[in-house]
N, C-alpha and C positions, 0 to 999 in steps of 0.2 A: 504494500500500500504506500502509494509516493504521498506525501503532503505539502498542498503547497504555501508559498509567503502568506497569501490571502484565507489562506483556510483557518490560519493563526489566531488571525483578529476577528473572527467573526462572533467571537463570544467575548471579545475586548468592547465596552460602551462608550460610547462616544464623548467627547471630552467640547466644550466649550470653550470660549477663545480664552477664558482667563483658567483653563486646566482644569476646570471643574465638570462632572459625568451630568448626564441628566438626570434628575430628580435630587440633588444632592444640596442638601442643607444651604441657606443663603441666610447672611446675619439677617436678613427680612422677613425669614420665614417665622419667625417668633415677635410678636409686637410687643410683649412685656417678659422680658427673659426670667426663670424662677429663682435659679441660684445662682453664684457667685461665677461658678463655670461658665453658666450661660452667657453671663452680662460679660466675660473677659473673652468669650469666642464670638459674641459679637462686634463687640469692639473691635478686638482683634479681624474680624472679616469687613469692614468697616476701611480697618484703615489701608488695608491690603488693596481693597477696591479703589479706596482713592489712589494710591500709589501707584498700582497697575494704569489705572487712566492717565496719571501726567506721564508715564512711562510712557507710555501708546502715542501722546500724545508728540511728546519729545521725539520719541522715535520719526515719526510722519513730517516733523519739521525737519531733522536732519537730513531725512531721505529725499526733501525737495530738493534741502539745498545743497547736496551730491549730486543730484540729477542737474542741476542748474549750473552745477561748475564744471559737470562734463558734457556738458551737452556744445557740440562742433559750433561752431561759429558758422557755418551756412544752414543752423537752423534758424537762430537766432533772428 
């Protein structure tokens, strides 16, 4: 029985742009967190989101301005 690359992942679930699977916990999913755990995995997922966005965010202005300092002079 040969296996192939593709047969691997087919029971691997899919992951979202910030790493996360579907259905998988989000600091949103609880509006009044009960204990102490909860309030510091929110937070904690809270501040990750913010961070991943100005990351995202940083990243996409770099990458303009790469594209903009290589881009040929007869496109310009």
């Amino acid at each position: 029985m040969k296996h192939r690359f593709d047969d691997l992942f087919k029971t691997v679930p899919a992951r979202d742009k910030k790493g996360r699977t579907a259905g998988a916990a989000t600091h949103k999913a609880s509006i009044n967190p009960a204990t102490a755990l909860d309030k510091t995995s929110s937070a904690a997922w809270e501040i990750l989101d913010e961070e991943a966005e100005i990351r995202a965010q940083k990243t996409a202005r770099l990458k303009a301005a790469r594209e903009a300092q290589t881009k040929p002079a007869s496109e310009e």
